[in-house]
N, C-alpha and C positions, 0 to 999 in steps of 0.2 A: 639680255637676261639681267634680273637686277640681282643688287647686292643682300646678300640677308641678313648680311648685318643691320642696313639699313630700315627701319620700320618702316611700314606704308600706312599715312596716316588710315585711324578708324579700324585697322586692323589688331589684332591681339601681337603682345609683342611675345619673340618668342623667349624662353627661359635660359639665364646665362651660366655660364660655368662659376661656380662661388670662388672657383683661384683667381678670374681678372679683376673682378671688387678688390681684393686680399690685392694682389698685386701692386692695383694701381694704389691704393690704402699706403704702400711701402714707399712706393716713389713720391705720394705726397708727403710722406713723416720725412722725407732725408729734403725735399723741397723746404717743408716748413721749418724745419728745424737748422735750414741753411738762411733761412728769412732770419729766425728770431738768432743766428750768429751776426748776421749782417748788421741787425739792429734798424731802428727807428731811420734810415737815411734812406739817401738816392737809390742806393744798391739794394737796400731789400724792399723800399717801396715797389721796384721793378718785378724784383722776384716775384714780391706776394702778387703784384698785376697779371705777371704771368701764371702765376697761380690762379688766380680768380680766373683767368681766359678757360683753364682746363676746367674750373669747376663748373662755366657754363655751360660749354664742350659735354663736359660729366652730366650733366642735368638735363639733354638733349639727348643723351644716347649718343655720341659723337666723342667719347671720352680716348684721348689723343694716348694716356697711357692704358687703355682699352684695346686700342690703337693696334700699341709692341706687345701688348701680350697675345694677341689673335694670331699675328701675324710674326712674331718673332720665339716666344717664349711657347706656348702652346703646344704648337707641332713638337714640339722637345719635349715635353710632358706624355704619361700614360694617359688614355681618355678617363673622361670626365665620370665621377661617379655622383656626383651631387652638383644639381644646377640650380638656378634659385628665382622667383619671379624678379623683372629687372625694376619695376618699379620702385621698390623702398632702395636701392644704391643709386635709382637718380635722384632718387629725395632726399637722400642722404649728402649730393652733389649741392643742389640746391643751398640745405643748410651749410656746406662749406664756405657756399658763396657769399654766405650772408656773413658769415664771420672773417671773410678774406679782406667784403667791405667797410666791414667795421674797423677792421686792420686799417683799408687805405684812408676811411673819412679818419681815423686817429690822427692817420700819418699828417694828412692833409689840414686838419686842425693844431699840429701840433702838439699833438696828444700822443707824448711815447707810452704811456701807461697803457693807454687803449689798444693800440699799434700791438703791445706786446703780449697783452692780455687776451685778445681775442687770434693772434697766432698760435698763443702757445694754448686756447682752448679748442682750435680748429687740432691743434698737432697732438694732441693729447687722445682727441677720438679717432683719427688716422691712424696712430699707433696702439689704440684699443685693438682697429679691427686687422693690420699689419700680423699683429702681435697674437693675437688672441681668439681672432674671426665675429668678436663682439663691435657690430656696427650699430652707434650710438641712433646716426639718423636713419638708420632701418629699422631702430625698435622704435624713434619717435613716431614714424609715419606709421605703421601697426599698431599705435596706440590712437593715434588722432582717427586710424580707419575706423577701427573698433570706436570711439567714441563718437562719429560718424552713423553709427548703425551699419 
């Protein structure tokens, strides 16, 4: 029997609960905002790495803090009354990714400005959607569809 969590490629994916977006949104704001305490060094290069490992994870559907909320957090919760298409929260992964890189090429350049600047831009839309259920790369991906036809 397989898993349904798991997509099977070409297949329609099916629609996810909007708490484990929000969820995992929470564990990356206390993530990121544990990076931008660490600062520009060894210790939060790591962090953010491991960051980035989830946001690929996130952008795959294989989201690790997707993960604890299915299987940890969930079952504790009343059922679901609003679920939401999965695709704009893995686009929304994606663009994490791309600011977590920008993080590590800072880092790796030597660049603590960059390093800090693109953490605390990644953690700032984390704790939009955390905070507020406003996910920045859900309305970017809705905009670029719609501008798509």
């Amino acid at each position: 029997m397989s898993d349904p969590a798991v997509p099977v490629r070409g297949a329609a994916l099916a629609p996810v609960d909007v708490r484990g977006p929000r969820f995992a949104a929470a564990v990356t704001t206390v993530v990121l905002a544990a990076v931008l305490l660490l600062g520009p060094g060894p210790a939060g290069g790591v962090l953010l790495g491991v960051q980035a490992i989830a946001f690929v994870l996130g952008a795959l559907g294989r989201s690790p803090y997707g993960w604890v909320f299915a299987r940890l957090v969930r079952p504790r919760l009343g059922p679901t009354t609003e679920t939401e298409d999965p695709h704009p929260p893995r686009f929304a992964q994606a663009v994490g990714l791309v600011f977590a890189l920008a993080g590590l090429a800072g880092l790796a350049a030597g660049g603590g400005v960059l390093f800090l600047a693109a953490v605390a831009m990644a953690l700032v839309a984390a704790f939009l959607n955390a905070a507020f259920g406003f996910c920045l790369g859900c309305e970017m991906y809705l905009v670029l569809k719609r501008a798509a036809g």
